[in-house]
C-alpha positions in Angstrom: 84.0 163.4 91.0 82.0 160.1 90.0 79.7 159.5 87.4 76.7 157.6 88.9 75.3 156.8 85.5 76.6 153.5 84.3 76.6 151.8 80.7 75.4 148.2 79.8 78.3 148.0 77.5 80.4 148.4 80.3 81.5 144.7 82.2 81.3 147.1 85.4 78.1 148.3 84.8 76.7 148.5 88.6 80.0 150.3 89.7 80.2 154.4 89.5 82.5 155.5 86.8 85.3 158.3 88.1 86.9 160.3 85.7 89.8 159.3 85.2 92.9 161.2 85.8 90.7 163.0 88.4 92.0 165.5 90.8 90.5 166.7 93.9 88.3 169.9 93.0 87.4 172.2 95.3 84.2 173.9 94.1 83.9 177.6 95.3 80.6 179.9 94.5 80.9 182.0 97.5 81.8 185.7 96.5 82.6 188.3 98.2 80.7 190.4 100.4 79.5 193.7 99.6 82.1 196.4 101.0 80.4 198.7 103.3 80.6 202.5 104.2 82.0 203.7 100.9 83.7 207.5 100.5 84.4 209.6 97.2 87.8 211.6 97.4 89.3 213.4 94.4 93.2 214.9 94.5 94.6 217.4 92.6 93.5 220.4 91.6 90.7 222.2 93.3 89.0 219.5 95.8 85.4 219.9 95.8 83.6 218.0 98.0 80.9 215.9 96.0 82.4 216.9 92.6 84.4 215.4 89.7 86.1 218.5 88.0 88.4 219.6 84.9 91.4 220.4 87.8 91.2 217.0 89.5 94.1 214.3 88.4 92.4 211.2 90.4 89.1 209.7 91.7 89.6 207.3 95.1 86.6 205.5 95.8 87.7 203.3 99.4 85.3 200.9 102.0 85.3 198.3 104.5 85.2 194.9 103.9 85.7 191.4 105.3 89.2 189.8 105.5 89.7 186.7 104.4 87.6 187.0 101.2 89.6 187.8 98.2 92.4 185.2 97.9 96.0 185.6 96.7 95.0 187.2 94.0 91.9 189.2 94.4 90.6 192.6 93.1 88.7 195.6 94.0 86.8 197.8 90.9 85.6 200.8 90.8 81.8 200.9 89.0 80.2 203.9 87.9 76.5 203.2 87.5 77.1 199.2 86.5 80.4 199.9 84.8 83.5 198.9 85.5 86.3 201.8 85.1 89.6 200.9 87.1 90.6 197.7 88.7 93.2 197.2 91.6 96.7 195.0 90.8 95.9 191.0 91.6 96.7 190.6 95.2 95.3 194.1 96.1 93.9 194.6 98.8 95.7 191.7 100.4 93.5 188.7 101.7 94.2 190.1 105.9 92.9 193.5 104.4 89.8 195.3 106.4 89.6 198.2 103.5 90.0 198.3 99.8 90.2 201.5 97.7 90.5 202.1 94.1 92.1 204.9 92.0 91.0 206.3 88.9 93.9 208.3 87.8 93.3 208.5 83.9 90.6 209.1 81.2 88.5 210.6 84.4 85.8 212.3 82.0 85.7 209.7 79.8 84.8 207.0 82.8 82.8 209.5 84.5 80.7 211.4 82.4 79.2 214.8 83.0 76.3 214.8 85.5 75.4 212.9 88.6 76.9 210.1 88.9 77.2 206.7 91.2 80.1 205.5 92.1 80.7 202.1 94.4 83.0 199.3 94.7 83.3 195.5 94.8 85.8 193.1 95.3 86.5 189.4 92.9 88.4 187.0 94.6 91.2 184.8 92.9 91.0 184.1 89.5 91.0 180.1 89.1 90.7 178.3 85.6 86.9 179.9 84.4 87.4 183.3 86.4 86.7 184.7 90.0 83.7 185.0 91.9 82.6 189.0 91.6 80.7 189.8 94.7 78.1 192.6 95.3 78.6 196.2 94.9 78.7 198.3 97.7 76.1 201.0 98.0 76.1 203.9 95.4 78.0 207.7 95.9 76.7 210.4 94.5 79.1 212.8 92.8 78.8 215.3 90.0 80.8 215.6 87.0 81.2 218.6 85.7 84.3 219.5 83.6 82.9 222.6 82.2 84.9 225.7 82.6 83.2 229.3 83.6 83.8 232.3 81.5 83.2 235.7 81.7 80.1 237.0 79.5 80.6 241.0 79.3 81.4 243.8 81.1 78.8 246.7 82.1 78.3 249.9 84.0 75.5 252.1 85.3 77.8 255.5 85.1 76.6 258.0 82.3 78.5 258.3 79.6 80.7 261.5 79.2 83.2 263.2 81.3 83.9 261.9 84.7 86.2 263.8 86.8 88.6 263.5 90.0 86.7 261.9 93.0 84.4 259.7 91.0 83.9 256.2 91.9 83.1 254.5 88.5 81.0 251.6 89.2 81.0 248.5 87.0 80.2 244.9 86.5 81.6 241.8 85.3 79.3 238.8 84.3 79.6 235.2 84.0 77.6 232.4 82.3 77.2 230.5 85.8 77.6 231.1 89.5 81.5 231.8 90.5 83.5 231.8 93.8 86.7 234.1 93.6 88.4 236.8 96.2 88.8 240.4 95.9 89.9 241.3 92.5 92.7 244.0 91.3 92.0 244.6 87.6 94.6 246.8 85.2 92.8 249.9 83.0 94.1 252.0 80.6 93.9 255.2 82.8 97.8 256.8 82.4 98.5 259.2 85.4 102.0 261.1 85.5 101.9 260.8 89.0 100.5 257.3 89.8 102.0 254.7 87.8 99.7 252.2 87.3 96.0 252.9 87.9 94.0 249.7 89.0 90.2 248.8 89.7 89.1 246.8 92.4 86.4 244.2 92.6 84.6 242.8 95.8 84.8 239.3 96.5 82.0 236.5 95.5 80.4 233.5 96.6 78.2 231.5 94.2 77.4 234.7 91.8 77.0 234.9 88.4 78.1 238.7 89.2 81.2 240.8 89.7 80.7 244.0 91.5 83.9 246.5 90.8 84.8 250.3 91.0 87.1 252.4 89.2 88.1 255.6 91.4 89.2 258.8 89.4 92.5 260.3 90.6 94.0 263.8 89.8 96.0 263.7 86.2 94.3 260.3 85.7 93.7 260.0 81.6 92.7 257.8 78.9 93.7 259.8 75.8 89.8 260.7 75.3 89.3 256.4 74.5 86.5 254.9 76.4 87.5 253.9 79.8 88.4 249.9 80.0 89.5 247.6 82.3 91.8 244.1 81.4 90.3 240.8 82.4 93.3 239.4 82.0 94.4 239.1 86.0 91.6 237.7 87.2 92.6 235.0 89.3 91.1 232.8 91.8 88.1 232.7 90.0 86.2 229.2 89.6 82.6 227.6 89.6 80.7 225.7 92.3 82.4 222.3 90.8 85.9 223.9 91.3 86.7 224.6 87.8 89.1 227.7 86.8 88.3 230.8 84.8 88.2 230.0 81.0 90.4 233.1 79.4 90.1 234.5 76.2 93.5 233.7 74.9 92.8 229.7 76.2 
């Protein structure tokens, strides 16, 4: 580098001045391109498609990109929205890679927060003396957050109270405060038959219902003691929302 200013002062004022001790520089202000043809998977726990949910233990965001781009010791970083949340080790991907992915494997609803999100990746090549060259992000990925756990609400039925007798199908319902997914149900009750040991209601399966339809059938010598029929919630199982998050119990 030479300094084509020159001083009056100096006895070689008409020559360019280099600095001295000068090394060759290299000057390099070319980023990165912007990887292309990014995809959203989460592991763990129940995998839903174009959600973030309580269950999950990690966010992979992964594209294509150009080898030959990041260096020795470049990066790749996850964004949501502008922000950077996780960061691959120096040297990852490697300079001959053709795809980069990132994994966020802690501190997921604190680096994703609840609602619809947008999620892309980028790459920084090698870090030399004042920092790397960040390139572009890639395009955005939509995903929602939710972390929220369902719960059940109450418990009705559209039998008349009083006495109900052998051969009666006992219709009830079990509600929740949002849509649910879940298989057939077997619930427990506090029916007591001398006969039948253990006396069970069954519920029909569900798919995105805030609704639980279930029956109760009277059998011969069945008996609650004259208390008010009930049924236990208790082994419900199976049961999550539209995100993929499990059944919040009462004793939880």
């Amino acid at each position: 580098i030479t300094n084509p200013l020159s001083s009056t002062l100096d006895v070689l004022a008409t020559a360019p001045k280099s600095l001295a001790n000068a090394k060759g520089l290299a000057i390099d202000t070319i980023a990165p391109s912007a990887p292309t043809s990014p995809t959203v998977t989460t592991a763990g726990g129940n995998v839903v498609p174009g959600y973030v949910n309580s269950t999950n233990t990690s966010v992979t965001i992964s594209a294509s990109i150009t080898a030959a781009q990041v260096g020795a010791s470049g990066k790749a970083e996850m964004l949501v929205g502008t922000t950077s949340v996780a960061t691959t080790a120096a040297g990852t991907p490697s300079n001959a890679a053709t795809t980069a992915s990132v994994t966020l494997a802690s501190n997921i609803s604190t680096s994703i927060p609840t609602g619809s999100r947008s999620l892309s990746i980028r790459l920084q090549d090698s870090v030399a003396n004042n920092g790397p060259n960040i390139g572009p992000a890639s395009t955005g990925v939509a995903v929602t957050a939710d972390y929220s756990r369902p719960s059940v609400t109450g418990t009705s039925t559209t039998q008349t109270s009083g006495t109900v007798y052998a051969g009666t199908s006992v219709p009830f319902t079990i509600t929740f405060n949002e849509p649910v997914t879940a298989g057939p149900q077997t619930l427990g009750t506090n029916v007591t038959n001398v006969n039948l040991p253990s006396r069970k209601a069954t519920c029909s399966a569900v798919t995105a219902s805030t609704t639980m339809s279930c029956t109760y059938y009277v059998a011969p010598n069945d008996t609650t003691s004259g208390a008010a029929l009930s049924v236990s919630l208790d082994t419900l199982s199976g049961v999550t929302d539209v995100a993929g998050n499990n059944l919040l119990r009462s004793e939880e």
